[in-house]
DRENVO-48194 format. One record per residue (C-alpha): residue number from 1; chain; y, z, x; residue in three letters. Coordinates in steps of 0.25 Angstrom, whole numbers, plus 2048, in hexadecimal, padded with zeros to 3 digits. Each point is the difference from the previous one (the first is absolute). Layout:
sevo torkol:NUM; nunu:A; py:Y; pz:Z; px:X; kolvo:ALA
...
//
This chain:
sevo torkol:1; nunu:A; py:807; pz:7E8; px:828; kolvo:UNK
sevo torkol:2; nunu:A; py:7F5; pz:7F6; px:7FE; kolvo:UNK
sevo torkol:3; nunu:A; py:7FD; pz:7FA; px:7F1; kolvo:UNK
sevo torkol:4; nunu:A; py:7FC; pz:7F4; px:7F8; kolvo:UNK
sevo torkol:5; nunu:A; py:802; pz:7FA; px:7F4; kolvo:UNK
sevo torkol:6; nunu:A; py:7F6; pz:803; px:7F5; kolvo:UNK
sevo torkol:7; nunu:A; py:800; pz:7FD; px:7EF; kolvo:UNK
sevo torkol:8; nunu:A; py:7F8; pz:80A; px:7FA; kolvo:UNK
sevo torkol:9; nunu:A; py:7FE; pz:804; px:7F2; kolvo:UNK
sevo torkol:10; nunu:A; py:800; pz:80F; px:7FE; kolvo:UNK
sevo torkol:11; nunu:A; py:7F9; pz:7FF; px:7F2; kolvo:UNK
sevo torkol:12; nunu:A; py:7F5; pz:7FB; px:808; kolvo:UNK
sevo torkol:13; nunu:A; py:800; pz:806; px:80C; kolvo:UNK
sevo torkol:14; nunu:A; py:809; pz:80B; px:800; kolvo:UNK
sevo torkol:15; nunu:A; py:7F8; pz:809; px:80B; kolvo:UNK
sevo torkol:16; nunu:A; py:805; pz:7FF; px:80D; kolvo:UNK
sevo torkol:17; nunu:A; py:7F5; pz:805; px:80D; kolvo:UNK
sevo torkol:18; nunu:A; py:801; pz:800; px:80E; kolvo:UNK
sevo torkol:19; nunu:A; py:7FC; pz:808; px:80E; kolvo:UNK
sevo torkol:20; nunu:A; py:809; pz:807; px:808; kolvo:UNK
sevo torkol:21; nunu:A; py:801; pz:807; px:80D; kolvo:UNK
sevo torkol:22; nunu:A; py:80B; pz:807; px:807; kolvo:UNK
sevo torkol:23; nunu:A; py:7FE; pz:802; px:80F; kolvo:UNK
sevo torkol:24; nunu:A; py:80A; pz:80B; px:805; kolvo:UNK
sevo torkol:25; nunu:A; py:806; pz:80D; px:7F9; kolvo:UNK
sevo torkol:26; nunu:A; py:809; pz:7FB; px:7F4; kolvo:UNK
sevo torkol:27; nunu:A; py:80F; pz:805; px:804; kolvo:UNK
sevo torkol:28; nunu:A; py:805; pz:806; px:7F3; kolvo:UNK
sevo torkol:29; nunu:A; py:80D; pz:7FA; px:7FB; kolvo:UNK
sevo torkol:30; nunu:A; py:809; pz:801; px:7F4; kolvo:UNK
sevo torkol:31; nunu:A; py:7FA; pz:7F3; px:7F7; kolvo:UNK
sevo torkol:32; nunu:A; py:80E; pz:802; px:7F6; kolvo:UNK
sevo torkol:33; nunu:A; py:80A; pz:7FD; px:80C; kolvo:UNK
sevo torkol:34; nunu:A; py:803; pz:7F3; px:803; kolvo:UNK
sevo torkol:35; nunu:A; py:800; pz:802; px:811; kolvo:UNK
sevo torkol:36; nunu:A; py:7F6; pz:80A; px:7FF; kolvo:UNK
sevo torkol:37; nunu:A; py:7F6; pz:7F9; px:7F9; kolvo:UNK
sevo torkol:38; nunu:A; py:7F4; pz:7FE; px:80B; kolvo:UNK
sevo torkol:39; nunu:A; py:7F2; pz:7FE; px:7FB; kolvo:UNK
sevo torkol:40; nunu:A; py:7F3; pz:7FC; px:808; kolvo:UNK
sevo torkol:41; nunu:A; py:7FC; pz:7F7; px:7F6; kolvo:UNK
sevo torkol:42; nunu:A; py:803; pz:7FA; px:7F2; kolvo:UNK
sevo torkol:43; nunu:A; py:7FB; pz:7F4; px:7F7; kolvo:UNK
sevo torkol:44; nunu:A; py:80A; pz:7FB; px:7F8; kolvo:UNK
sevo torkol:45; nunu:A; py:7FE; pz:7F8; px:7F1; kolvo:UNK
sevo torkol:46; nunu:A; py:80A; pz:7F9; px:7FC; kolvo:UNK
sevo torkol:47; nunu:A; py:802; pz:7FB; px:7F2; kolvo:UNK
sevo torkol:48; nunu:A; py:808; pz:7F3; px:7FB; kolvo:UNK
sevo torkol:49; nunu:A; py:810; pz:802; px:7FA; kolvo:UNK
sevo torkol:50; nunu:A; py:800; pz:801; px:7F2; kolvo:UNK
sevo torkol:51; nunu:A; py:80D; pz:7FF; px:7FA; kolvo:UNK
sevo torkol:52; nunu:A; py:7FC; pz:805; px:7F3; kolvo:UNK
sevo torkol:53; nunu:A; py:7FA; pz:80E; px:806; kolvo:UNK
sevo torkol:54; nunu:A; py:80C; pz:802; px:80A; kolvo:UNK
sevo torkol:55; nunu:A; py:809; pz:80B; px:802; kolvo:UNK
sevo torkol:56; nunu:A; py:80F; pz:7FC; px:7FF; kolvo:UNK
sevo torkol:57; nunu:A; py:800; pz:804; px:80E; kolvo:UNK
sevo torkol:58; nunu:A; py:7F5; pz:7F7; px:803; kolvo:UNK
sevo torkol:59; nunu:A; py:805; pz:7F5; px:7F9; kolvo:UNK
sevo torkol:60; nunu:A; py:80F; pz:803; px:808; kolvo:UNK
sevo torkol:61; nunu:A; py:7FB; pz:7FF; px:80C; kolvo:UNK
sevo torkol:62; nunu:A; py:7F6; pz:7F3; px:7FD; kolvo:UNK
sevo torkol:63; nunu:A; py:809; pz:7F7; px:805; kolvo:UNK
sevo torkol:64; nunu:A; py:800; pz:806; px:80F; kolvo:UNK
sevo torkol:65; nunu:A; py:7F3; pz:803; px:800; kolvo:UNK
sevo torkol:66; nunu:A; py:7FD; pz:7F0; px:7FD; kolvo:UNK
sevo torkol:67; nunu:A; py:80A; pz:7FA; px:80A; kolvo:UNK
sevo torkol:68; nunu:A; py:7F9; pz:80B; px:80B; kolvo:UNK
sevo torkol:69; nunu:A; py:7F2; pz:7FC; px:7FB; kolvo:UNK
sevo torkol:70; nunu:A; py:800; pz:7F4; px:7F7; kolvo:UNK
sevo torkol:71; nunu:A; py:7FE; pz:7FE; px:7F2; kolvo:UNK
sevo torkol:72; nunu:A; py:7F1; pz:804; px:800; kolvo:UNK
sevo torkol:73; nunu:A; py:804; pz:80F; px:806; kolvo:UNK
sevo torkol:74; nunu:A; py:7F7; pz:80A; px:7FB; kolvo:UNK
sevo torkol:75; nunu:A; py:808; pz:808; px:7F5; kolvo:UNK
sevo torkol:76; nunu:A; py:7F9; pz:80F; px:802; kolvo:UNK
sevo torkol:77; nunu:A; py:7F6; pz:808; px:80B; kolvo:UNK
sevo torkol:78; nunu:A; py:7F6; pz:809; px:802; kolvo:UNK
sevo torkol:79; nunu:A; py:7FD; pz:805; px:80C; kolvo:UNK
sevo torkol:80; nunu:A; py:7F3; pz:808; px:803; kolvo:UNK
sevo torkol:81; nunu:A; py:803; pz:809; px:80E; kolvo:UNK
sevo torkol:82; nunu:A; py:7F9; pz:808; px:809; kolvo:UNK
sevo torkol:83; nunu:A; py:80C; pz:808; px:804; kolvo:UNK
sevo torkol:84; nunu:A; py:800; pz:80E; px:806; kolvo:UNK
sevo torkol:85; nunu:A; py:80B; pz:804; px:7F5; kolvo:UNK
sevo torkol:86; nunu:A; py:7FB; pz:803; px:7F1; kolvo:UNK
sevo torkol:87; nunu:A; py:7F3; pz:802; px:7F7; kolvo:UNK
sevo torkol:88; nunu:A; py:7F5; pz:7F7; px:7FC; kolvo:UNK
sevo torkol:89; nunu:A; py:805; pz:7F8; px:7F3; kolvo:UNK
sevo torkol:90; nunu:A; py:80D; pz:805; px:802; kolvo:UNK
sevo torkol:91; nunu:A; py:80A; pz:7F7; px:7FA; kolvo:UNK
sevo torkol:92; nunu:A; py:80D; pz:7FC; px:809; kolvo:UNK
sevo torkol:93; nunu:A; py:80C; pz:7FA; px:7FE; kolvo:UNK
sevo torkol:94; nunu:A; py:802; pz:7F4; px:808; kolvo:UNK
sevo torkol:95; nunu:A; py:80D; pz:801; px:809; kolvo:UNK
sevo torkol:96; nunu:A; py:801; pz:7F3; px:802; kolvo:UNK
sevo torkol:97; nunu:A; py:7FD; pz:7F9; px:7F3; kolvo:UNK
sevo torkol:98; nunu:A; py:806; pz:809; px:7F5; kolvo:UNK
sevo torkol:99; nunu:A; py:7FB; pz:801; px:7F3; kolvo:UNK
sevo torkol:100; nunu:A; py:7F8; pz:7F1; px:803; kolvo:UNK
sevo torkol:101; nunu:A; py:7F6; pz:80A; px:80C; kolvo:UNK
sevo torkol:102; nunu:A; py:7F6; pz:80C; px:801; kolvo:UNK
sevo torkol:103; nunu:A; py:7F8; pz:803; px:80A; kolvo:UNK
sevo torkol:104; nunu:A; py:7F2; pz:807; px:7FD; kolvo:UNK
sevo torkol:105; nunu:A; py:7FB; pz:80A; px:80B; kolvo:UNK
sevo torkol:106; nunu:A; py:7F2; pz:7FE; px:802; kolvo:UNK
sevo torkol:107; nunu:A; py:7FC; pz:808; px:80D; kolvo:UNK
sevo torkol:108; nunu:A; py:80A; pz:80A; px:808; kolvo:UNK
sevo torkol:109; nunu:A; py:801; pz:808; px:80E; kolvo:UNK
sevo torkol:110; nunu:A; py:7F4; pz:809; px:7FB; kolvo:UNK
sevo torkol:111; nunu:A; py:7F6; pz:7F3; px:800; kolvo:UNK
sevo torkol:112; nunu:A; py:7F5; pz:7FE; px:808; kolvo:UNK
sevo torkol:113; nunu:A; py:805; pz:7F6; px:80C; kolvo:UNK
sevo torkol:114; nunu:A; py:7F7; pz:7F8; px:807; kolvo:UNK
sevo torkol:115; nunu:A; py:7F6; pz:7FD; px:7F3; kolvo:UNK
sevo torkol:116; nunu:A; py:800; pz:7F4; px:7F6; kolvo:UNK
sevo torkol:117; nunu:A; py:804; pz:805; px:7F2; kolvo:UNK
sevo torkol:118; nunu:A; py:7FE; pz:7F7; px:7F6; kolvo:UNK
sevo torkol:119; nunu:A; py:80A; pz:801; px:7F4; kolvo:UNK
sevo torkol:120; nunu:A; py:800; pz:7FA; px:7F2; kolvo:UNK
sevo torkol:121; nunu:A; py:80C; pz:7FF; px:7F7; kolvo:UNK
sevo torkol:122; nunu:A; py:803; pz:7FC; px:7F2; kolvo:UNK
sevo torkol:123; nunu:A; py:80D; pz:7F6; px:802; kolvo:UNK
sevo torkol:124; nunu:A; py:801; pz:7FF; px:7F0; kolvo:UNK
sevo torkol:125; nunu:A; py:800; pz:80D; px:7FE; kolvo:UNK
sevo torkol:126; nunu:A; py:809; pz:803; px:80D; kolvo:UNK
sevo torkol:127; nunu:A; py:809; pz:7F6; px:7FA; kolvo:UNK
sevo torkol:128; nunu:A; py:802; pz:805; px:7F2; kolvo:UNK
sevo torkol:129; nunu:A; py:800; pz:80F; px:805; kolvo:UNK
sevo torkol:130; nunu:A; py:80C; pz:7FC; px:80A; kolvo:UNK
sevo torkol:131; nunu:A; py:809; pz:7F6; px:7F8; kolvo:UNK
sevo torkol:132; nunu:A; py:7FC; pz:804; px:7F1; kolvo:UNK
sevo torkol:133; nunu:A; py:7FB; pz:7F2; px:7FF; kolvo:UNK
sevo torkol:134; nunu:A; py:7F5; pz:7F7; px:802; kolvo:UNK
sevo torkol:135; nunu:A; py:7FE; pz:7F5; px:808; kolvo:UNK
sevo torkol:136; nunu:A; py:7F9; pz:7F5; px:800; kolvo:UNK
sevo torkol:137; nunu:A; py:7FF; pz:7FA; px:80F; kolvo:UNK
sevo torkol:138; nunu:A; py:800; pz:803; px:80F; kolvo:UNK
sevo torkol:139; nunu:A; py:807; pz:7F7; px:809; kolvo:UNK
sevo torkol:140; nunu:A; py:800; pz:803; px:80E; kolvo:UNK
sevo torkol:141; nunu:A; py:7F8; pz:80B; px:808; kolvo:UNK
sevo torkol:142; nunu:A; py:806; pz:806; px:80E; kolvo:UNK
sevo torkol:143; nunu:A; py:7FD; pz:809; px:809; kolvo:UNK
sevo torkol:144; nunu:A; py:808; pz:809; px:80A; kolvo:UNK
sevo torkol:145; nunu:A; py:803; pz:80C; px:808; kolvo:UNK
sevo torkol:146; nunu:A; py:80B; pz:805; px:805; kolvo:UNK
sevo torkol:147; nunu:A; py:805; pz:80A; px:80B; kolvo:UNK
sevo torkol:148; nunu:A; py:80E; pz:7FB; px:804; kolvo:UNK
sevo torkol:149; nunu:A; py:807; pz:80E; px:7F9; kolvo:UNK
sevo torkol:150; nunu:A; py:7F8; pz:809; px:807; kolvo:UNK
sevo torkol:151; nunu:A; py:7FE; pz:7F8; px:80D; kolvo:UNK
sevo torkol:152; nunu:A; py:7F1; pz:803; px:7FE; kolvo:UNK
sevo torkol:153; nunu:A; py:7F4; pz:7F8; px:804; kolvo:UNK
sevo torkol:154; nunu:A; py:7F6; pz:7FA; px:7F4; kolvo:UNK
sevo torkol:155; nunu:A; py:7F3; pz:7FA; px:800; kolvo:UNK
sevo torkol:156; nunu:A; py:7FA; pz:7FD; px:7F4; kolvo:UNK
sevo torkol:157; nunu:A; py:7F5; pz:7F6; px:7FA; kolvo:UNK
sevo torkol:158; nunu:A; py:7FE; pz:7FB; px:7F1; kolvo:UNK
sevo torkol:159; nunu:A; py:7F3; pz:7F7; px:7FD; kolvo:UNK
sevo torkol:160; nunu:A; py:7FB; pz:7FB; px:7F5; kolvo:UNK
sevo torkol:161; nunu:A; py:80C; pz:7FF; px:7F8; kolvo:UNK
sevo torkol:162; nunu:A; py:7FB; pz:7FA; px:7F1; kolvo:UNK
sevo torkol:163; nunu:A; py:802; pz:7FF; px:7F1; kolvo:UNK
sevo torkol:164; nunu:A; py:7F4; pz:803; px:7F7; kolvo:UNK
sevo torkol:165; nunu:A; py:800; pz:801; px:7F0; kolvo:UNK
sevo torkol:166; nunu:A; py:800; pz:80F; px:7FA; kolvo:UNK
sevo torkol:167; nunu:A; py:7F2; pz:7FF; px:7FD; kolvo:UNK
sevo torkol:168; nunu:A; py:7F7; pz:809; px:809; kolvo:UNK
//
């Protein structure tokens, strides 16, 4: 997983666009068990800790998650996935993060491969159709893939990775 830092205001800019391009045949596996959750490739958005919106869950296991991360720890993620496992705009629960993650299926075993696909989403809207609840900012961007449940072999590419204002 490779990522950066970023401070973005979603009220300006609350539309996410990048390319993406998966390069072999995406190995279908169960996105809703943690162990069996491989994906050929996912952004993640992460979004600052508010204790005022948290779930007594998050806010039990805040502690942890700052001495693991520090202080400035993200408090909740969306992850967009191009996973051989579920539909387009299908909505699951995180196995990792609980009721502070989802992760948003984009592109599945039945895309194309081999072809840039360009996508656009709405983190706002993500956000309050997830969580309830708005949010004002974006702090880090990341991006993965992963294949170690499956022992299969991944290669994907994203470019172009930006955020624009809602306007068209």
């Amino acid at each position: 997983m490779i990522g950066r830092k970023v401070d973005i205001d979603l009220q300006v800019t609350p539309i996410l666009t990048w390319e993406w391009r998966v390069e072999k045949p995406v190995t279908v596996a169960d996105l809703t068990i943690k162990g069996k959750d491989d994906r050929a490739a996912a952004l993640y958005v992460t979004f600052p800790y508010d204790p005022k919106k948290a779930s007594l869950s998050e806010k039990l296991l805040r502690p942890m998650v700052e001495l693991k991360r520090g202080e400035n720890a993200p408090g909740r993620v969306i992850s967009y996935v191009w996973a051989g496992y579920g539909t387009p705009d299908q909505v699951i629960d995180s196995p990792f993060f609980g009721s502070a993650g989802a992760i948003i299926v984009r592109r599945n075993q039945s895309e194309k491969i081999g072809e840039w696909i360009d996508e656009r989403v709405d983190v706002a809207s993500d956000y309050r159709r997830v969580f309830g609840m708005r949010s004002n900012r974006a702090n880090y961007i990341f991006v993965a893939g992963d294949s170690d449940d499956t022992y299969a072999s991944n290669q994907a590419l994203l470019r172009n990775i930006q955020f624009l204002t809602g306007k068209k």
